[in-house]
C-alpha positions in Angstrom: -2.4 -5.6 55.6 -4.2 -5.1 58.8 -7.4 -4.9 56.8 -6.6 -8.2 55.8 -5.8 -9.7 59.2 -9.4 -8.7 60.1 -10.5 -10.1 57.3 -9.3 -13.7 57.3 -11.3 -15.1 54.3 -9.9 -12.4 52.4 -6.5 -13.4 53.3 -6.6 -17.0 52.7 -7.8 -15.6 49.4 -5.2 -14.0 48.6 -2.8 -16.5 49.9 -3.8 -18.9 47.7 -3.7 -16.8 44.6 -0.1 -15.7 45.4 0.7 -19.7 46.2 -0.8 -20.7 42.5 0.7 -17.5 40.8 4.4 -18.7 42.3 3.7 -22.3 41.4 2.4 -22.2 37.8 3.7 -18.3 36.5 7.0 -17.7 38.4 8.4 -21.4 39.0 8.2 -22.7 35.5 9.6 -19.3 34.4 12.5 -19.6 37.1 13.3 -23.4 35.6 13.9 -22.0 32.6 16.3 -19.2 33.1 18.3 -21.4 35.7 18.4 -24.5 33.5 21.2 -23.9 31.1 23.3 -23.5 34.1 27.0 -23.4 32.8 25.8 -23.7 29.7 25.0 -20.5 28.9 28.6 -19.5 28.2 28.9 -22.4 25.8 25.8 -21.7 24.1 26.4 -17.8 23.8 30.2 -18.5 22.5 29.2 -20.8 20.4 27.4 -17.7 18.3 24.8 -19.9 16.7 21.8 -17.9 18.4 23.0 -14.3 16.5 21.7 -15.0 13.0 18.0 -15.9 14.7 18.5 -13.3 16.7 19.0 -11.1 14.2 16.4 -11.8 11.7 13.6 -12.2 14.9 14.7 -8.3 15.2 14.1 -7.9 11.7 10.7 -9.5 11.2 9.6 -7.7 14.6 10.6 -4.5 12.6 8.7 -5.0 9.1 5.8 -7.1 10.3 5.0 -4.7 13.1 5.3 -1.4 10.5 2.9 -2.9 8.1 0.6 -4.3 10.6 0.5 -1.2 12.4 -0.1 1.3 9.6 -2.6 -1.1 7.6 -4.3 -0.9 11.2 -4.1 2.4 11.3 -5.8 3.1 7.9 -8.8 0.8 8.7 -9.3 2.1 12.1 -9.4 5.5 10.2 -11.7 4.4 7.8 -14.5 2.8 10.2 -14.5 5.9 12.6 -13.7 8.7 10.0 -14.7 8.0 6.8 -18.7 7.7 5.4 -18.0 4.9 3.1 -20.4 2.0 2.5 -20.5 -1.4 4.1 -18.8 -0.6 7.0 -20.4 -3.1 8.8 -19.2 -6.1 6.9 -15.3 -4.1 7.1 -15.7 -4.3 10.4 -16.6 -8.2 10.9 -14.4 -9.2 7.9 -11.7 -7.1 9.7 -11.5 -9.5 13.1 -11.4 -13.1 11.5 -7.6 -13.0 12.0 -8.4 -12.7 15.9 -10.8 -15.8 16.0 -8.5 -18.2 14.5 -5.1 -19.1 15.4 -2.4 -17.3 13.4 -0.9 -20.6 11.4 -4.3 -21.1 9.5 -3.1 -17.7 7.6 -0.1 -19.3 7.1 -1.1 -22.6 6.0 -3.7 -21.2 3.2 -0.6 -18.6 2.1 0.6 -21.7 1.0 -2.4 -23.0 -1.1 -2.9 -19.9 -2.7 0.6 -18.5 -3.3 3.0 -21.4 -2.8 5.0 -23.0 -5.7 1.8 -24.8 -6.7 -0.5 -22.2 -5.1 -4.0 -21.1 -6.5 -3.0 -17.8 -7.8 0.5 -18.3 -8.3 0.5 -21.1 -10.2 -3.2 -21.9 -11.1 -3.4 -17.9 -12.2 -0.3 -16.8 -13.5 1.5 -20.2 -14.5 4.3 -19.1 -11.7 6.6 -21.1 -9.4 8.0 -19.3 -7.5 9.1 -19.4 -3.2 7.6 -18.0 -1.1 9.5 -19.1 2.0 11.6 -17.1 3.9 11.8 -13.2 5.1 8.7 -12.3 2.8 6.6 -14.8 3.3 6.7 -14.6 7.1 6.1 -10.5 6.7 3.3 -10.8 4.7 1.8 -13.4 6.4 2.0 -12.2 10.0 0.7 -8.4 8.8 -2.4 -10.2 7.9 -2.5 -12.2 10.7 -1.6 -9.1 13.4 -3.3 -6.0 11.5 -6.8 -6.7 13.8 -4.7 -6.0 17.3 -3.3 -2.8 16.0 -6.8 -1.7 14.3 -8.9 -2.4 17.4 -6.8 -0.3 19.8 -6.0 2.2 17.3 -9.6 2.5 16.7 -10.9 2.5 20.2 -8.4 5.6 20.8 -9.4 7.8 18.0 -13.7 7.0 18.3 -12.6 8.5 22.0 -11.3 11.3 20.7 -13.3 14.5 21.2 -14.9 15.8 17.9 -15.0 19.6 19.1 -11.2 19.8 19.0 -11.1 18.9 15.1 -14.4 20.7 14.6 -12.2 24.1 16.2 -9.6 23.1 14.0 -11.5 23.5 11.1 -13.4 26.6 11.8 -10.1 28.7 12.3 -9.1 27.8 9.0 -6.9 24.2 9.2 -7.1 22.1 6.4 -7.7 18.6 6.4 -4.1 17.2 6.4 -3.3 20.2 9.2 -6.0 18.9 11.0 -4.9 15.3 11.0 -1.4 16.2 11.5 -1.9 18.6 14.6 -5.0 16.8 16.1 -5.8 13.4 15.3 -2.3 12.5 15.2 -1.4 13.7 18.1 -4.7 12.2 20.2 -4.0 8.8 18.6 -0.6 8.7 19.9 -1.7 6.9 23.1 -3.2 3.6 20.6 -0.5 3.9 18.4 1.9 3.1 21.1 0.4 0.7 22.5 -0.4 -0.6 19.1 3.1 -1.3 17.9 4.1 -2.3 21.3 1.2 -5.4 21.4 1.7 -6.1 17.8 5.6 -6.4 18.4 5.1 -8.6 21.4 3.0 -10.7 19.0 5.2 -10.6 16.3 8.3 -11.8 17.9 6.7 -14.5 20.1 4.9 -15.9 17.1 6.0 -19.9 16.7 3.2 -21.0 14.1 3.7 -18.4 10.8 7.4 -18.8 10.9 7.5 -22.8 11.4 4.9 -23.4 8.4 6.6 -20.4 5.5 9.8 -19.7 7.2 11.8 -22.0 5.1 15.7 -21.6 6.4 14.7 -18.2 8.0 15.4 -19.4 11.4 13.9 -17.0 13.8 13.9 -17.4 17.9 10.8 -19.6 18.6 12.2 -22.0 15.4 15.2 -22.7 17.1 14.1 -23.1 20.5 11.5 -25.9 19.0 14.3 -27.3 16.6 16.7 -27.8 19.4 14.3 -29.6 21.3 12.1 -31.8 18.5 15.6 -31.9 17.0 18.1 -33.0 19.4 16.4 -32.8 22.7 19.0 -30.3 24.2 16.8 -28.6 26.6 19.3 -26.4 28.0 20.2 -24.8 24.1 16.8 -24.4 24.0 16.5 -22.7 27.4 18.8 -20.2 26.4 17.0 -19.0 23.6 14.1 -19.0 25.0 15.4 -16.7 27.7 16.9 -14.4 25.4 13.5 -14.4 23.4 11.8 -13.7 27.3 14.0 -10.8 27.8 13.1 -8.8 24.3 9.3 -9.6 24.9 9.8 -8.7 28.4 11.5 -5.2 27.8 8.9 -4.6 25.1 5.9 -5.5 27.4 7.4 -2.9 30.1 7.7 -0.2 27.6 3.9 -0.6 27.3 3.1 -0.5 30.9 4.9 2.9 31.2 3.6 4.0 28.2 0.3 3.1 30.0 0.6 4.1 33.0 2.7 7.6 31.7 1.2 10.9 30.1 -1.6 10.6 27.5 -3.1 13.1 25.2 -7.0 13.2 26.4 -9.7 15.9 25.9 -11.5 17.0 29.4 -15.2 18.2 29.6 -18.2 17.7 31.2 -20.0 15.3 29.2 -19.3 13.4 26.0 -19.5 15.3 22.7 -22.6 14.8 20.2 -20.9 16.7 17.3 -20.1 15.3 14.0 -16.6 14.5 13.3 -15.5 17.1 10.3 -16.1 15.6 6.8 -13.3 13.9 5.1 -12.7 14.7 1.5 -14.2 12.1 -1.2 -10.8 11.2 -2.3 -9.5 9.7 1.5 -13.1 8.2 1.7 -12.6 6.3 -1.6 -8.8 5.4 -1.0 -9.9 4.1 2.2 -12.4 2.1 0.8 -10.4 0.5 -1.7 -8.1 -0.4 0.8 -10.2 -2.1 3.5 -12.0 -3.9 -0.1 -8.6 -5.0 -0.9 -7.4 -6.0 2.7 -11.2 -7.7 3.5 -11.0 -9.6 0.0 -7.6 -11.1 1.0 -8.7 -12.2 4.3 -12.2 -13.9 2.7 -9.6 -15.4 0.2 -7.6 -16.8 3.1 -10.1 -18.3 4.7 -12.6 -19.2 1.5 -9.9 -21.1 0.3 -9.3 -23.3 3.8 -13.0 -24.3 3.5 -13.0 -25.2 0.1 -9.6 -27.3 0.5 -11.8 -28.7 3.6 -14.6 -30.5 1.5 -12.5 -31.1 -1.7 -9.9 -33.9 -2.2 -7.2 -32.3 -3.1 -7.2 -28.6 -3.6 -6.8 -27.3 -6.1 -5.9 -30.4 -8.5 -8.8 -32.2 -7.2 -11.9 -30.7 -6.1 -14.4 -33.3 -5.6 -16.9 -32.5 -3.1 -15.9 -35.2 0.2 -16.3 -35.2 3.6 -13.0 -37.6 4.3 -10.8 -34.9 6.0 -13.7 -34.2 8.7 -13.5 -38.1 9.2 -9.9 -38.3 9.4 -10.3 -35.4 12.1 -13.2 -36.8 14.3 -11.4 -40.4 14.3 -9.2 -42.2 15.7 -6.3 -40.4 17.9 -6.9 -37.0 15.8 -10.7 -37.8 17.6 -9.3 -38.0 21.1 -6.9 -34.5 20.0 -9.9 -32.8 19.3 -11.8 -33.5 22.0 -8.6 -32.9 24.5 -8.6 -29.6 23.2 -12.3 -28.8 23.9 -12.4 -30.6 26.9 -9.0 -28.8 28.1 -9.4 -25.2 26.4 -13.2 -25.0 27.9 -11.7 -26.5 31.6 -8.7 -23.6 31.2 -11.0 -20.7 30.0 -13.5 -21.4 32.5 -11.0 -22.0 36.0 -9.4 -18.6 34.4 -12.2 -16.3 33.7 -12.9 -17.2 38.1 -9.8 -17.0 39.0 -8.7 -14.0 37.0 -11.9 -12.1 38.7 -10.8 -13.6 42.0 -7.7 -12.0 41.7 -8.5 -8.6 40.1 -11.0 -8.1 43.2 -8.1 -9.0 45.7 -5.7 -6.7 43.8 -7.8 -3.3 43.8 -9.5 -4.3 47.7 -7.4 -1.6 49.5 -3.7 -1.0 49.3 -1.3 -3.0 50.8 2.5 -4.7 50.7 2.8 -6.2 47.7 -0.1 -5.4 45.5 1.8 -4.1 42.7 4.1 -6.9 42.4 1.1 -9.2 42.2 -0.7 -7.2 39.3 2.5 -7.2 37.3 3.0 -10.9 38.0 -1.0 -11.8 37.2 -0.6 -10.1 33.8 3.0 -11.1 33.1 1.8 -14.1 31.4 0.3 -12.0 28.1 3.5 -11.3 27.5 5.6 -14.6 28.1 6.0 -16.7 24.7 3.7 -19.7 25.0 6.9 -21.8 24.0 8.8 -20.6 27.4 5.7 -21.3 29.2 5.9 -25.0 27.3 9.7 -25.4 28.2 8.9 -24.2 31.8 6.1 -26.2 32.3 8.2 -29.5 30.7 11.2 -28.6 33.4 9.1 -27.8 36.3 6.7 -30.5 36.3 8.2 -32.9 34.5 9.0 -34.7 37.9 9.0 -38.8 39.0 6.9 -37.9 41.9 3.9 -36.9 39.6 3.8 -39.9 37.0 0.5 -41.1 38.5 -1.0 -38.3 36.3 -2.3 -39.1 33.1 -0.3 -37.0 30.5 -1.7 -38.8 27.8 2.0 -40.3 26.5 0.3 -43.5 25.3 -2.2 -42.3 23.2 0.1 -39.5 21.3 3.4 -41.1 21.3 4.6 -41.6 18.0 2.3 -38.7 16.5 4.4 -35.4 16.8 4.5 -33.2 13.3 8.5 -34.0 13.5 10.1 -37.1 14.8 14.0 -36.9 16.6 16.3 -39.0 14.5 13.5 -39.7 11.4 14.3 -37.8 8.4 10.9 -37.4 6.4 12.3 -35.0 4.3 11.1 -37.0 1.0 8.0 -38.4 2.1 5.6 -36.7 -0.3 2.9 -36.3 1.9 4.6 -33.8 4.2 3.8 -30.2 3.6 6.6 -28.6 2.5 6.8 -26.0 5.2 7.8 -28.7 7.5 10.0 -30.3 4.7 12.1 -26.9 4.9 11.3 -27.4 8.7 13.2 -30.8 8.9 16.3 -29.0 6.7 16.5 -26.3 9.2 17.1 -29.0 11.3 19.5 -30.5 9.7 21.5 -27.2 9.0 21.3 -26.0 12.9 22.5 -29.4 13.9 25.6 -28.6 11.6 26.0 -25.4 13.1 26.4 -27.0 16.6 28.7 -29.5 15.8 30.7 -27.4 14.2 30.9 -25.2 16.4 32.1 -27.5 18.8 34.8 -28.7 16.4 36.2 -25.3 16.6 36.1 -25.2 20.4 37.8 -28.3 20.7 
């Protein structure tokens, strides 16, 4: 701290990093945990938060497995194997990361729903896919990429030599993967199923659009908000979904920060990795061919849908949605999100370097406390952030800025007290959307009737 005092640009700095870090990370944060109030005993008696509870717990479970070992098998492919077009693997491999995690959602729909492409179109099938399924095999799709990048950056790490040893002193293959990859991987796949569990369990957008009646966490909080405007219901579960993330997010910092399996020596290795055998090679292959064709059918079949009329009973060539979409208020939506998401990355990428550079300048009081709070946020569901942010600064005193009320209101996805459950036009993952709504709101009240 003295280095500081002598430094007084520095510490004005730093002063006003910790003042923006308290206003917009800890004070929206702290609105939400206080703003239940008494209501919290209610809310918990009541019970009607243990059934999403539960099957939150259980998505995070099977989508995090899948994810996690279909990463695992195409991280092993790019950096062990010698199959062909590894390259395009690669690429194909990390469209899930440059698109948000609904769109895989909203095309599961065109191509497997009860009039889907394949299901329907293919097989003459009508079948559901909303609920516990749909949500797991949507959300291993959309998560696979995190686990396969930081799987795969551990093991291309790993030093050659010690499988090389292995295998010179007589190993076999599976021994070798068993006694040394394995166990020099284990850093990556920790952290792996940690991130892809944070993801998994904050995820709003996968659930919301195939979920059906499978009310998970994030549903509820938004239902009980859209829904009925109880912001202190949804407060709660949004601070019970905080603390799960939360604990899982800390089990990755000391899994971090703890004891890691690493090779030491002088310089980096130049050896070859030992050879696979032809038959993991060509599983491998199949695999990724299989996995990469599912993601080019994803996405191939959002694009088409894009410049047809209506996909798949209609597909006449038009440009109409792209007009709908630059028009009008969807126009000013679109450029809001440009406008704001460039203005956000920007003032972030500064201010994150800002604050990295005041972190590791020397040690003083404090500095820890700081880094955990700057990177807190990656772990915080965006729809606790969006309830904090609604509570905190939702304030009389700061109506002279434009929020933009006049040109949105009226255009939310789901209207409080306007049930559009038969309108035809509505996708029917918000249809089953609205009906969750419905059935919560019964859960409440009676809830309440037994109470009283």
């Amino acid at each position: 701290m003295r280095s500081l005092q002598r430094e007084p640009g520095v510490l004005l700095a730093l002063l006003a990093v910790v003042a923006l870090v308290a206003i917009f990370i800890v004070y929206p944060q702290v609105r939400v945990v206080l703003t239940p109030g008494s209501a919290y005993v209610d809310f918990l008696t009541a019970g009607s938060w243990k059934t999403p509870l539960g099957n939150s717990l259980q998505v995070m479970a099977l989508s995090t497995t899948t994810a996690v070992l279909v990463g695992f098998v195409f991280a092993y492919a790019m950096v062990y194997t010698d199959m062909r077009w590894k390259p395009l693997f690669r690429l194909i491999g990390i469209l899930p990361l440059l698109s948000p995690p609904f769109v895989v959602a909203a095309s599961y729909i065109l191509l497997f729903g009860p009039r889907g492409v394949i299901t329907y179109g293919v097989f003459g099938q009508t079948i559901s896919i909303f609920g516990l399924g749909g949500i797991w095999g949507v959300q291993t799709i959309a998560f696979f990429p995190f686990a396969y990048q930081l799987i795969a950056d551990v093991l291309s790490r790993s030093d050659a030599r010690m499988e090389q040893a292995a295998r010179n002193l007589g190993a076999g293959p599976w021994s070798v993967f068993r006694t040394v990859t394995l166990p020099l991987s284990r850093p990556g796949l920790g952290a792996a199923i940690l991130t892809t569990a944070i993801y998994v369990l904050e995820d709003f957008g996968n659930p919301a659009l195939v979920g059906g009646q499978f009310t998970v966490l994030p549903t509820q909080a938004y239902g009980l908000i859209s829904g009925f405007g109880d912001l202190p219901s949804a407060a709660a579960v949004s601070t019970i979904l905080l603390s799960l993330a939360l604990l899982l997010y800390v089990g990755k910092i000391r899994l971090d920060g703890g004891q890691s399996f690493v090779t030491v020596s002088g310089r980096a290795s130049s050896m070859p990795r030992p050879p696979v055998p032809p038959w993991v090679s060509w599983s491998c292959f199949a695999i990724c061919s299989v996995l990469c064709g599912m993601i080019l059918l994803v996405y191939g079949s959002l694009v088409v849908s894009a410049f047809t009329l209506t996909f798949p009973v209609n597909t006449a060539f038009t440009t109409s949605h792209f007009e709908y979409v630059f028009s009008g208020v969807n126009g000013v939506a679109l450029r809001n999100t440009l406008v704001y998401g460039l203005s956000a990355a920007a003032f972030s990428s500064l201010f994150a370097l800002l604050a990295a550079w005041l972190v590791q300048r020397g040690a003083w009081s404090g500095r820890r406390v700081l880094d955990f709070l700057l990177i807190m946020p990656a772990a915080v569901p965006g729809l606790f952030f969006g309830i904090g942010y609604a509570t905190a600064f939702n304030e009389a005193w700061l109506d002279w800025l434009n929020r933009g009320d006049d040109a949105f209101r009226g255009h939310l996805p789901i209207h409080a007290g306007h049930d559009r459950r038969d309108d035809p036009h509505l996708p029917a993952g918000q249809r089953s959307r609205l009906g969750r709504r419905d059935r919560v709101h019964g859960d409440r009240h009676r809830s309440r009737d037994r109470r009283a």
